[in-house]
Structures are given as structure tokens and as C-alpha cells.
N, CA, C and O atoms as CSV, one atom per row, in Angstrom:
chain,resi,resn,atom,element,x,y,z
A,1,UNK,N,N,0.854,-1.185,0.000
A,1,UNK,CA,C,0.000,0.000,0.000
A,1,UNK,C,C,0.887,1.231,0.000
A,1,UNK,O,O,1.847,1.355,0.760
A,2,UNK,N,N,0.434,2.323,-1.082
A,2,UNK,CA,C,1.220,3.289,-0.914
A,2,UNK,C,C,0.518,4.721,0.106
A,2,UNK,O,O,-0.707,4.689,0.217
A,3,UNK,N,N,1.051,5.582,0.616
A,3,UNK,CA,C,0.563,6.521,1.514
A,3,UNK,C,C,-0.585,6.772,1.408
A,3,UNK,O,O,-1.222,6.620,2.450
A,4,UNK,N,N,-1.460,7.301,0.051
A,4,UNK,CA,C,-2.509,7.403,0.018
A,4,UNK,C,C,-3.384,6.925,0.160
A,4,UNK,O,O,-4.477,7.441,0.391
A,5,UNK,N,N,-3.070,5.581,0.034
A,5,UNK,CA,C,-4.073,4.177,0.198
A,5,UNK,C,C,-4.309,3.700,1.643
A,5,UNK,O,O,-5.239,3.029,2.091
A,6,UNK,N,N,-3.117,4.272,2.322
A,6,UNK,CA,C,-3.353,3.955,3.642
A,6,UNK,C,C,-3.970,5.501,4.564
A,6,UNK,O,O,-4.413,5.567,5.711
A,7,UNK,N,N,-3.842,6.226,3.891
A,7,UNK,CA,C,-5.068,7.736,3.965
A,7,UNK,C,C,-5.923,7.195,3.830
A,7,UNK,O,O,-6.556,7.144,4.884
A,8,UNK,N,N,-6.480,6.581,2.876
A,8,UNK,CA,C,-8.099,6.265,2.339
A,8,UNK,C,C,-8.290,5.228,3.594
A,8,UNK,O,O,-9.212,5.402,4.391
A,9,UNK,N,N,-7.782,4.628,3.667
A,9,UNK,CA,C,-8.619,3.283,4.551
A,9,UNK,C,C,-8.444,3.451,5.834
A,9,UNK,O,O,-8.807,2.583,6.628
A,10,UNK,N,N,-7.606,5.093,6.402
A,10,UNK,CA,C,-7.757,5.182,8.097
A,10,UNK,C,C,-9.028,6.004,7.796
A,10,UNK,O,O,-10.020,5.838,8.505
A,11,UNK,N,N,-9.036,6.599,7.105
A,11,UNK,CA,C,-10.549,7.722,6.706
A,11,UNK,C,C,-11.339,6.738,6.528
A,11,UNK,O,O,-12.027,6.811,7.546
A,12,UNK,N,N,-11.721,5.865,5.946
A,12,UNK,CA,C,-12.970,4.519,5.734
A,12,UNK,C,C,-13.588,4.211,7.578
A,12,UNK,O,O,-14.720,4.054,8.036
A,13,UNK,N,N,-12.265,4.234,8.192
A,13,UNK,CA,C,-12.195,3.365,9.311
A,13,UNK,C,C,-12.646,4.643,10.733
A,13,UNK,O,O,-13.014,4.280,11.850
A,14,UNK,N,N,-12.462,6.393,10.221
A,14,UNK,CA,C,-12.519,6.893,11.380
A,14,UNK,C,C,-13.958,7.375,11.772
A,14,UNK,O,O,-14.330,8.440,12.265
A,15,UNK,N,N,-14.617,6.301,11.413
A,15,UNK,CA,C,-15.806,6.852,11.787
A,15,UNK,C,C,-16.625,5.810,12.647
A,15,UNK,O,O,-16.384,4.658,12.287
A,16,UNK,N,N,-17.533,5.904,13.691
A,16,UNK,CA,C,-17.734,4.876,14.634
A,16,UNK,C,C,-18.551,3.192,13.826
A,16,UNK,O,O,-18.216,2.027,14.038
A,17,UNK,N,N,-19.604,3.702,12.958
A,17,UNK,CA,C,-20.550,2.949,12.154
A,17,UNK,C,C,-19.583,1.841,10.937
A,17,UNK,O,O,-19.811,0.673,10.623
A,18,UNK,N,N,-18.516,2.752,10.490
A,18,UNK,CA,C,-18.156,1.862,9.660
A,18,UNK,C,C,-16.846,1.761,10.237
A,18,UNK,O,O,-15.911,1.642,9.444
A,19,UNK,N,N,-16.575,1.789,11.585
A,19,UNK,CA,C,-15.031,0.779,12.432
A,19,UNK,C,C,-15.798,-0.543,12.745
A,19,UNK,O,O,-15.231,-1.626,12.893
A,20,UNK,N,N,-17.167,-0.342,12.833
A,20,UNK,CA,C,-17.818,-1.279,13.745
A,20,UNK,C,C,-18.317,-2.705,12.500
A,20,UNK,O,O,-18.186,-3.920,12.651
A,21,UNK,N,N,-18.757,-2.116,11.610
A,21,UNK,CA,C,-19.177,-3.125,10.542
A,21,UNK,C,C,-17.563,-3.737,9.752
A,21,UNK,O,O,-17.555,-4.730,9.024
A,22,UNK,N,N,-16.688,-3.175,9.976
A,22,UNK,CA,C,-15.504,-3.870,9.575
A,22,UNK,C,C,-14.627,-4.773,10.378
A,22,UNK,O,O,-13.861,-5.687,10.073
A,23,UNK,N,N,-14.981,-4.231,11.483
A,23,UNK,CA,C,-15.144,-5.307,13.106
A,23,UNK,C,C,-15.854,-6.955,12.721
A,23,UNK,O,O,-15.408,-8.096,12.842
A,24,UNK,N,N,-16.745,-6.573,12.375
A,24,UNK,CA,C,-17.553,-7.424,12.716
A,24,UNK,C,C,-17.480,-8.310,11.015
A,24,UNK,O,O,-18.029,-9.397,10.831
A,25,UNK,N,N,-16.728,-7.590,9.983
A,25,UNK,CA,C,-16.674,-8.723,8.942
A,25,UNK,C,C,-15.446,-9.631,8.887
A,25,UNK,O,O,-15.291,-10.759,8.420
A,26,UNK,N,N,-14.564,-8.725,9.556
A,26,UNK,CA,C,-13.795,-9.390,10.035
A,26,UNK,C,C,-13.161,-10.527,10.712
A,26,UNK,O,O,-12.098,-11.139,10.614
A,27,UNK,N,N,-14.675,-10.596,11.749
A,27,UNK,CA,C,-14.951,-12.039,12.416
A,27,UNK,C,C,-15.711,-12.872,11.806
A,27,UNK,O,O,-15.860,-13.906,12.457
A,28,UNK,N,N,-16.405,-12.845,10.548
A,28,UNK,CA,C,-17.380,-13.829,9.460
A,28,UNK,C,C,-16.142,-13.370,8.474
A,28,UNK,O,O,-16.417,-12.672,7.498
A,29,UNK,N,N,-15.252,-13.626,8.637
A,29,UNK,CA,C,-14.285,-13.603,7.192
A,29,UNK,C,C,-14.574,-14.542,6.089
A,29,UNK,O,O,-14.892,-14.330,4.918
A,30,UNK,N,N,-14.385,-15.635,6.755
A,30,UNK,CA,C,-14.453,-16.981,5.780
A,30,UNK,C,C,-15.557,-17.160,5.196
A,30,UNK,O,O,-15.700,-17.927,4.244
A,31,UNK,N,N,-16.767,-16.232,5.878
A,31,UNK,CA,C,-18.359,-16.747,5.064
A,31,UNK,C,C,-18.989,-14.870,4.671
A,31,UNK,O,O,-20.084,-14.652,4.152
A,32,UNK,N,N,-18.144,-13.932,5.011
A,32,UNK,CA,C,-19.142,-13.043,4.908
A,32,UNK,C,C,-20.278,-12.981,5.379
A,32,UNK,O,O,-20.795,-14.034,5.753
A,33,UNK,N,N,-21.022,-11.701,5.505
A,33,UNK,CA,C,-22.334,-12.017,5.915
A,33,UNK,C,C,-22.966,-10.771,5.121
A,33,UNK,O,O,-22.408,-9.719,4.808
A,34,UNK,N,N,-24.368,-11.211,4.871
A,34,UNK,CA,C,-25.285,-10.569,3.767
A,34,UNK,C,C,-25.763,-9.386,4.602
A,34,UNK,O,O,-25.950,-9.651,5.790
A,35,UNK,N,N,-26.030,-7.962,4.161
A,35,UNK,CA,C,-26.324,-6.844,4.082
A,35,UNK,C,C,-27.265,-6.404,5.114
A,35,UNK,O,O,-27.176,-5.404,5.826
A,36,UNK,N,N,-28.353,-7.468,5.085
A,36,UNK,CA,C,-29.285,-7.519,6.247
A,36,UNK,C,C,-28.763,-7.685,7.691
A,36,UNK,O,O,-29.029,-7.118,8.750
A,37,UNK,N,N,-27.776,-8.847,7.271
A,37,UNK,CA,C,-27.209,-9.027,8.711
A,37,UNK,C,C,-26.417,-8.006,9.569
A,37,UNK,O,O,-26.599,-7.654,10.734
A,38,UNK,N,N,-25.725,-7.727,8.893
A,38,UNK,CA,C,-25.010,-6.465,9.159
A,38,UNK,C,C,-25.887,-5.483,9.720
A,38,UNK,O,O,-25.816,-5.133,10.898
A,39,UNK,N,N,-26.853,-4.957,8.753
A,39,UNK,CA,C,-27.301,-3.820,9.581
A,39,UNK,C,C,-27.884,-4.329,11.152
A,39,UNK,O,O,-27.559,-3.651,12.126
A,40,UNK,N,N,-28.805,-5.622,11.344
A,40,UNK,CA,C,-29.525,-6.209,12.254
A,40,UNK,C,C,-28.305,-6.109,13.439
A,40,UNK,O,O,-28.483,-5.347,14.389
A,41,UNK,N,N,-27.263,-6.782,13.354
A,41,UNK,CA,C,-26.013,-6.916,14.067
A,41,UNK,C,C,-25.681,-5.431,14.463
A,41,UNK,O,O,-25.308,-5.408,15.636
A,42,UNK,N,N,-25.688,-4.261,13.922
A,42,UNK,CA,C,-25.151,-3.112,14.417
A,42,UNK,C,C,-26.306,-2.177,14.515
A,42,UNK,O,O,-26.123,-0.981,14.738
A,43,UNK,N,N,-27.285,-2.601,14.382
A,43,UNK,CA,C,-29.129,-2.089,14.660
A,43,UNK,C,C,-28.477,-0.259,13.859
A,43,UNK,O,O,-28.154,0.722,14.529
A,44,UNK,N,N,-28.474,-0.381,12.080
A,44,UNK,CA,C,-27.921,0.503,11.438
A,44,UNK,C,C,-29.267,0.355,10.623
A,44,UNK,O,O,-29.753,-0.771,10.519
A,45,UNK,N,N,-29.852,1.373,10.076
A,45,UNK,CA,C,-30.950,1.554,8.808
A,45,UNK,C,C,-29.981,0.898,7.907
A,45,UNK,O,O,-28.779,0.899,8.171
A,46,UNK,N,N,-30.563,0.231,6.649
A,46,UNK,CA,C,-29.923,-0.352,5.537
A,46,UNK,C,C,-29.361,0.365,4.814
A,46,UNK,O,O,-28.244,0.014,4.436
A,47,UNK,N,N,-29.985,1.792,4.292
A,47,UNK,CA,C,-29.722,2.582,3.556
A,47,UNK,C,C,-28.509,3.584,4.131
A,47,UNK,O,O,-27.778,4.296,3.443
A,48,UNK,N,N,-28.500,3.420,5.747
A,48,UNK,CA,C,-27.251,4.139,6.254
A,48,UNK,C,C,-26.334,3.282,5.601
A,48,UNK,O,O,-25.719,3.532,4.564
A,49,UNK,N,N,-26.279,2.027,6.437
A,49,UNK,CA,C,-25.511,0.977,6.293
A,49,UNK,C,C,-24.919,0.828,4.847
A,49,UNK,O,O,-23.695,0.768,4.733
A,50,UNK,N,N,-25.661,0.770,3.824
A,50,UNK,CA,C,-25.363,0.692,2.558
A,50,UNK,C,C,-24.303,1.856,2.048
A,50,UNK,O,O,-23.372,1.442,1.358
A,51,UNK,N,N,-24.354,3.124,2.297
A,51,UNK,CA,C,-23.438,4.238,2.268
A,51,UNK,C,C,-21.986,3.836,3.160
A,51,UNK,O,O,-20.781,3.938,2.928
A,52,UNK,N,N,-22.640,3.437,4.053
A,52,UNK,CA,C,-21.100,3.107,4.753
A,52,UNK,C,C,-20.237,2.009,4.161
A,52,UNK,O,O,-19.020,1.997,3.975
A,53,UNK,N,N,-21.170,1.080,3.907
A,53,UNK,CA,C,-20.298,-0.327,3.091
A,53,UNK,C,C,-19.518,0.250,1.394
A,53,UNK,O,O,-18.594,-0.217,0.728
A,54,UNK,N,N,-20.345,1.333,1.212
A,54,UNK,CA,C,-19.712,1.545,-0.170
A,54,UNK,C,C,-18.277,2.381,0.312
A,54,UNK,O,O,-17.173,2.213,-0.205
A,55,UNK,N,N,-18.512,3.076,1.143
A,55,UNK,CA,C,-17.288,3.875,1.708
A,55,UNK,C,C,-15.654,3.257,1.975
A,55,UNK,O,O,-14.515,3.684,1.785
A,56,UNK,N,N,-16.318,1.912,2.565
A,56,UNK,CA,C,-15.659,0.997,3.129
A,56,UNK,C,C,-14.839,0.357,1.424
A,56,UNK,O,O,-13.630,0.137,1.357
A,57,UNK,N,N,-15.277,0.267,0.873
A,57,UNK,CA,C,-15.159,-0.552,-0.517
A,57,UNK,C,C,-14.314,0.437,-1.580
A,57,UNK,O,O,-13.695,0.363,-2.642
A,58,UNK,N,N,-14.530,0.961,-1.032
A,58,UNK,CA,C,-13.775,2.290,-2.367
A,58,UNK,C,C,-12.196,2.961,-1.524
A,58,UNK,O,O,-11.309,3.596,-2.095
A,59,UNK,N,N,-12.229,2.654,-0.357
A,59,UNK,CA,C,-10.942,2.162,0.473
A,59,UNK,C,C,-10.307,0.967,0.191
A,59,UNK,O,O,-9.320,0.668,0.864
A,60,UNK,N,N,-10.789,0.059,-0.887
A,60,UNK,CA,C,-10.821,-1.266,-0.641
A,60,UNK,C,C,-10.432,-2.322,0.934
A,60,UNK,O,O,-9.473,-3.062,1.150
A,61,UNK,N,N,-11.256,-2.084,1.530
A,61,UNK,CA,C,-11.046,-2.947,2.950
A,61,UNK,C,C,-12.373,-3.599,2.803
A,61,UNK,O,O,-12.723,-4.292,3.758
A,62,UNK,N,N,-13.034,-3.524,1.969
A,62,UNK,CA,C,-14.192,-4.595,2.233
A,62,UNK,C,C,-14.456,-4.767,0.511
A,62,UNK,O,O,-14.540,-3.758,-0.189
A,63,UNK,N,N,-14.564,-6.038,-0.027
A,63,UNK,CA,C,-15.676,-6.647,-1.201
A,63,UNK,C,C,-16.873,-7.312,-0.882
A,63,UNK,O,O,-17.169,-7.952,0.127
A,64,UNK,N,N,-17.719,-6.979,-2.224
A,64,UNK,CA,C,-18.806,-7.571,-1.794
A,64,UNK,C,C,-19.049,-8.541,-3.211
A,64,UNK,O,O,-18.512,-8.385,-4.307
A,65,UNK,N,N,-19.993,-9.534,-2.821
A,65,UNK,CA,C,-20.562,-10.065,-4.379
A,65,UNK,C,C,-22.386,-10.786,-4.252
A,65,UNK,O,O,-23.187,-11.118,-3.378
A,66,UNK,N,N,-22.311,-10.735,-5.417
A,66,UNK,CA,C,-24.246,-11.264,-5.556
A,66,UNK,C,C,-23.819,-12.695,-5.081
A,66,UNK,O,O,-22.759,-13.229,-5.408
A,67,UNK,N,N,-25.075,-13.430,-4.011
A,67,UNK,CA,C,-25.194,-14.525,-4.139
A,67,UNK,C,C,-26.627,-15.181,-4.303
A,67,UNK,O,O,-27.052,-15.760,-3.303
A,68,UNK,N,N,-27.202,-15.170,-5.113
A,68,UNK,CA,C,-28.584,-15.263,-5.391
A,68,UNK,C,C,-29.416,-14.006,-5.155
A,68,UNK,O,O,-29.077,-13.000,-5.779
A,69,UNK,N,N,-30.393,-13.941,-4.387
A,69,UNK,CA,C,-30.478,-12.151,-4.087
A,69,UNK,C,C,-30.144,-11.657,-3.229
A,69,UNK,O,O,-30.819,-10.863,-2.575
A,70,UNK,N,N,-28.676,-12.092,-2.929
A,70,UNK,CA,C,-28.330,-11.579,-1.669
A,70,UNK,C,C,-27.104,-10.796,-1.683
A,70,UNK,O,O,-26.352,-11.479,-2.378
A,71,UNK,N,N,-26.629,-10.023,-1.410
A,71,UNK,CA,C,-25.256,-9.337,-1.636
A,71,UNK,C,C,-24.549,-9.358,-0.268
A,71,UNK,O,O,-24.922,-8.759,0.741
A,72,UNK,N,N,-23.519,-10.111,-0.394
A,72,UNK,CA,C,-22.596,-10.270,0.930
A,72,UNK,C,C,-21.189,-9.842,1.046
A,72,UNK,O,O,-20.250,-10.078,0.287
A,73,UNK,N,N,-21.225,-9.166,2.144
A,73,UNK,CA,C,-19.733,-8.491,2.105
A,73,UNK,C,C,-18.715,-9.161,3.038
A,73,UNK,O,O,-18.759,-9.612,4.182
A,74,UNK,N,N,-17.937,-9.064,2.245
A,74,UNK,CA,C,-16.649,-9.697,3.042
A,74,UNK,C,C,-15.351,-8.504,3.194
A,74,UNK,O,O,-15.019,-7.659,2.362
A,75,UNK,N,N,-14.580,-8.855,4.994
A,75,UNK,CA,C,-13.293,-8.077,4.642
A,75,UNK,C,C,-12.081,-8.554,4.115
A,75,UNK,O,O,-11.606,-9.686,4.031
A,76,UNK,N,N,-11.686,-7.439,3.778
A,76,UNK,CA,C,-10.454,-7.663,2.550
A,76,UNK,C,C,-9.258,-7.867,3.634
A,76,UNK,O,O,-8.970,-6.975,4.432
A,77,UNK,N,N,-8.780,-8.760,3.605
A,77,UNK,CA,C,-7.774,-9.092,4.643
A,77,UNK,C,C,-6.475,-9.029,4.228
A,77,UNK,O,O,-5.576,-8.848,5.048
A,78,UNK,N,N,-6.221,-9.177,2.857
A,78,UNK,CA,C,-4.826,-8.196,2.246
A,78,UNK,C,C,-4.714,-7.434,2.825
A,78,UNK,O,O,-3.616,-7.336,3.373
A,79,UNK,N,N,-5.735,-6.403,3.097
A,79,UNK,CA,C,-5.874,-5.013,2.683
A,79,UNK,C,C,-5.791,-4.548,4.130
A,79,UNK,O,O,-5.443,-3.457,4.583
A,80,UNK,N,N,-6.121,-5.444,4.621
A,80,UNK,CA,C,-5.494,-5.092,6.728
A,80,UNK,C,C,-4.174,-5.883,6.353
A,80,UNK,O,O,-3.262,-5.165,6.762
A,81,UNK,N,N,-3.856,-6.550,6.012
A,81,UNK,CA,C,-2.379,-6.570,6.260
A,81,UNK,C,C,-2.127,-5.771,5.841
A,81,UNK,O,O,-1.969,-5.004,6.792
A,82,UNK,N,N,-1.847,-5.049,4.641
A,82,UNK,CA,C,-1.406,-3.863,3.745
A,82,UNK,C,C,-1.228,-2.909,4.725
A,82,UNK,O,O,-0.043,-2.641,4.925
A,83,UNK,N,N,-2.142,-2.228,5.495
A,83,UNK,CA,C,-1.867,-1.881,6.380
A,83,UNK,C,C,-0.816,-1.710,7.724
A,83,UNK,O,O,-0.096,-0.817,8.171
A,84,UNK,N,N,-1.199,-3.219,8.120
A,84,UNK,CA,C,-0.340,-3.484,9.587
A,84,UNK,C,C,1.298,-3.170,8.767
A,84,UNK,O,O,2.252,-2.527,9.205
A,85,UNK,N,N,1.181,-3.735,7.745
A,85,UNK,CA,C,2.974,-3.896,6.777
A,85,UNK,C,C,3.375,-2.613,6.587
A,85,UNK,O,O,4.532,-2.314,6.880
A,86,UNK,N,N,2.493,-1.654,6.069
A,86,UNK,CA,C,2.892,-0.021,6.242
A,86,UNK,C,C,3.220,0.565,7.483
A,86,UNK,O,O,4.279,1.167,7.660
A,87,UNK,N,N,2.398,0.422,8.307
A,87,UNK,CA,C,2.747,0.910,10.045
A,87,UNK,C,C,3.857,0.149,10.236
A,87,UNK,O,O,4.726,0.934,10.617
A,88,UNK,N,N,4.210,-0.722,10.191
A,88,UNK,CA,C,5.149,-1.396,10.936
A,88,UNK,C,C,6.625,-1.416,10.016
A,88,UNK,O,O,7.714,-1.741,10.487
A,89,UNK,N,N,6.443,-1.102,8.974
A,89,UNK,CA,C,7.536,-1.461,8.191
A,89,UNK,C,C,8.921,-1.157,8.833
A,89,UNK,O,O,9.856,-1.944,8.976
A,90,UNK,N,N,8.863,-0.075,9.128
A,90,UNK,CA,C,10.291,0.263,10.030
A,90,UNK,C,C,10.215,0.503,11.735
A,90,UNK,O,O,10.819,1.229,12.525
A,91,UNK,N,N,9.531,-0.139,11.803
A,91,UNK,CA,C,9.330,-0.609,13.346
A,91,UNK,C,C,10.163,-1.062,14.142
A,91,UNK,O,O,10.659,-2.112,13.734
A,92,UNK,N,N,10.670,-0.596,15.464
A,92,UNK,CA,C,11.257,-1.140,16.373
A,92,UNK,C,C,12.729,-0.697,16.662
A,92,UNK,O,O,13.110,-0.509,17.817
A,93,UNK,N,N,13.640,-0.520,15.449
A,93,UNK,CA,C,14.515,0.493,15.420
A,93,UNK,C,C,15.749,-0.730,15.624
A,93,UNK,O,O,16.821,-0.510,16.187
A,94,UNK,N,N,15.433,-1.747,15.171
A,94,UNK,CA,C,16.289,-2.726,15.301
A,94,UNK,C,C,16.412,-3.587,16.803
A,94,UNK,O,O,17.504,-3.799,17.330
A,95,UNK,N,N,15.034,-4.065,17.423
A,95,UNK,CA,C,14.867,-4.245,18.911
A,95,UNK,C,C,14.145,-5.439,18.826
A,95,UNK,O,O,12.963,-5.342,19.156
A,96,UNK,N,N,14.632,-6.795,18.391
A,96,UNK,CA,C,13.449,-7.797,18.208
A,96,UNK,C,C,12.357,-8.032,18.983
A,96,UNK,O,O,11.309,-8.474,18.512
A,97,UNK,N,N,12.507,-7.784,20.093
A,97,UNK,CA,C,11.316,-8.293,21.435
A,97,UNK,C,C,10.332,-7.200,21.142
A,97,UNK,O,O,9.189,-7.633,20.996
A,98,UNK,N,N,10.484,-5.660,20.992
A,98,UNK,CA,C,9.479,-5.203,20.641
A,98,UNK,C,C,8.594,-5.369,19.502
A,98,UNK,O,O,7.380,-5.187,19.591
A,99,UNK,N,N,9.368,-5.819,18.102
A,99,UNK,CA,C,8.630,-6.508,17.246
A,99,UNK,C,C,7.458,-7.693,17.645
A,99,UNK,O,O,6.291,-7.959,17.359
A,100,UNK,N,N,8.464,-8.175,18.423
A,100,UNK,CA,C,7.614,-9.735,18.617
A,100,UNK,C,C,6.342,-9.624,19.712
A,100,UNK,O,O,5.411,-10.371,20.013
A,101,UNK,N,N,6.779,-8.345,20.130
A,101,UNK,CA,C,5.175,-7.428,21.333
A,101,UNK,C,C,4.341,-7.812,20.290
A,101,UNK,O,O,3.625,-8.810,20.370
A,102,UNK,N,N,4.406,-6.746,18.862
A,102,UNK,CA,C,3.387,-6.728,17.855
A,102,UNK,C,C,3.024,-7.957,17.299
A,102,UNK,O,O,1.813,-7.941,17.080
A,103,UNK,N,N,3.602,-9.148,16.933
A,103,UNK,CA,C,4.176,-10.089,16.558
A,103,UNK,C,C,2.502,-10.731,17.804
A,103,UNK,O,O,1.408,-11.224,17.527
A,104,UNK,N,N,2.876,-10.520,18.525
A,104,UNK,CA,C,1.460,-11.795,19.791
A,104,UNK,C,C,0.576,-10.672,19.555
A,104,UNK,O,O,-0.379,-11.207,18.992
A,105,UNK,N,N,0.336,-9.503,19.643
A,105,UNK,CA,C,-0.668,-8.982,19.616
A,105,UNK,C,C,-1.587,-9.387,18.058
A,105,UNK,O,O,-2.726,-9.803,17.848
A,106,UNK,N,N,-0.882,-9.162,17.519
A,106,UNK,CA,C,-1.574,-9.576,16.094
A,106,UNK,C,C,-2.362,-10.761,15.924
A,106,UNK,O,O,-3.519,-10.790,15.503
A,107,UNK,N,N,-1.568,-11.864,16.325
A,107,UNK,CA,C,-2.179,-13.560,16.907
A,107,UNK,C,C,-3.683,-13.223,17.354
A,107,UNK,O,O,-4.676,-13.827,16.948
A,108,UNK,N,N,-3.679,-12.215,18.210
A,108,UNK,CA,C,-4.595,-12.665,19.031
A,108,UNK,C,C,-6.312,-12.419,18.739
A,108,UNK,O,O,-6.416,-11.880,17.637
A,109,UNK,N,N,-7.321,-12.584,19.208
A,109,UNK,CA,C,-8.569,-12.492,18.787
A,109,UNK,C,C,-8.927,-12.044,19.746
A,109,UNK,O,O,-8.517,-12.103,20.905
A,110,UNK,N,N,-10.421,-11.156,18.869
A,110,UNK,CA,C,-11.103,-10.443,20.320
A,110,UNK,C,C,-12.653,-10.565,19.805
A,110,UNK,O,O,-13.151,-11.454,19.114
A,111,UNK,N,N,-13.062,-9.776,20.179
A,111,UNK,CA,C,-14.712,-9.470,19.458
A,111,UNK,C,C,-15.337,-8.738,19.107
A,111,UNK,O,O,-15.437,-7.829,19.930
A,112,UNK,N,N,-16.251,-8.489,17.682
A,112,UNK,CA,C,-16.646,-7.082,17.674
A,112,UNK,C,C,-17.447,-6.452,17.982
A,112,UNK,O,O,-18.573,-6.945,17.906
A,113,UNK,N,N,-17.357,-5.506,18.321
A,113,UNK,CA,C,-17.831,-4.295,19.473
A,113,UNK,C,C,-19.462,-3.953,19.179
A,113,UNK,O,O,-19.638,-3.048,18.363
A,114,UNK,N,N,-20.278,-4.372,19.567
A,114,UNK,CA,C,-21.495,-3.969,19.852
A,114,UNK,C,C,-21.793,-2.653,19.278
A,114,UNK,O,O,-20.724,-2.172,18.904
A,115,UNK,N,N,-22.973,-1.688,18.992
A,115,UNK,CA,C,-23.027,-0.679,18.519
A,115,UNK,C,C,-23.172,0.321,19.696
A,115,UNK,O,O,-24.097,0.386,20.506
A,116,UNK,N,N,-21.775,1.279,19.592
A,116,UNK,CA,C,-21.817,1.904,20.768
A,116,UNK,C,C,-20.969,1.930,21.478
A,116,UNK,O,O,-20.856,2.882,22.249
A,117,UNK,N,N,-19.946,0.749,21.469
A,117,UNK,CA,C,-18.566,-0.109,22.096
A,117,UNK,C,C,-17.654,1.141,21.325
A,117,UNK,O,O,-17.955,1.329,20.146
A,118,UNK,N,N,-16.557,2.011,21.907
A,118,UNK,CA,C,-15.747,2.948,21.533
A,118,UNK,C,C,-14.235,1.736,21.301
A,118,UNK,O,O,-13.285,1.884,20.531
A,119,UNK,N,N,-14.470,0.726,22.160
A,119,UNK,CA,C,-12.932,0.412,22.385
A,119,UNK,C,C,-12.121,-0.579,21.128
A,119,UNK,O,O,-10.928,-0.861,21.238
């Protein structure tokens, strides 16, 4: 990712509605989840929701595709690494253990944040 790209996708991300729906595709990676769900899951109007997912998409951090009449979005998980690989690229200053801080944090799993959850 070059600078701008990683402009676009902290701007996708600084807003509470669409940190939270990228949260949460994040954890249905492998299956996505359809449009409805999403909004139901973050109790978002569709038509909000729908503005935000396009927002999200034109950052590329999220695709979506038809699956019968259903349109399901998935996150782009390149595209968070792309990320973490830009922040970190010159990281640490030549200090392995602090790398390897980032290194377990990354491993690890959490859950996504309810609508309303800041953290």
C-alpha cells in the first residue's frame, strides 16, 4: 500500500458505524455475511448501512458479491495486512522483542464491538 491508500482506509475506518461493521466482517471472514445481517447486528438503517459499506469498498477494505439475491460483504484481509505492513515497516529500530510485542498482539482475537462499544 502506498501513503494514500493507507489515507483512504484510516478515513474509511474513522468513523464509529463503519469501524464497527468492519469489526464485525472481520470475524465472518471466511463466510461473509449478507447486508441484512449487518445492519440487524449493528441495529444501522440499511440505507445508512449501505453508504457506509460503499465507503468501506472504495478504500478497498471490504468486497462484496451477488449470491442469489443476496449481496454479501466480506473483509479484505490483504488489505489489513497492507496496512499493519505499512505501520510497521520500520518498526522497532532494530529491537526484536518489541517486534515480537506486535508479533502476539496480532495472533490474538477479540470481538466485535457492539453498537456503541468505543474500544
Amino acid at each position: 500500500m502506498d501513503k494514500l491508500e493507507v489515507i483512504d482506509a484510516f478515513g474509511a475506518l474513522a468513523q464509529p458505524t463503519r469501524l464497527d461493521a468492519f469489526r464485525l466482517l472481520v470475524m465472518h471472514e471466511s463466510d461473509g455475511l449478507p447486508v441484512g445481517e449487518i445492519a440487524r447486528g449493528l441495529d444501522v438503517p440499511h440505507n445508512t448501512l449501505s453508504t457506509h459499506l460503499a465507503i468501506l469498498a472504495r478504500a478497498g477494505l471490504v468486497k462484496s458479491e451477488r449470491r442469489s439475491r443476496l449481496v454479501v460483504y466480506r473483509a479484505d484481509l490483504d488489505a489489513v495486512q497492507g496496512l499493519a505492513s505499512f505501520l510497521l515497516k520500520d518498526c522497532c529500530a532494530g529491537h526484536p522483542e518489541v517486534a515480537a510485542a506486535f508479533a502476539a498482539t496480532a495472533s490474538s482475537y477479540g470481538a466485535a464491538p457492539k453498537k456503541g462499544d468505543r474500544s
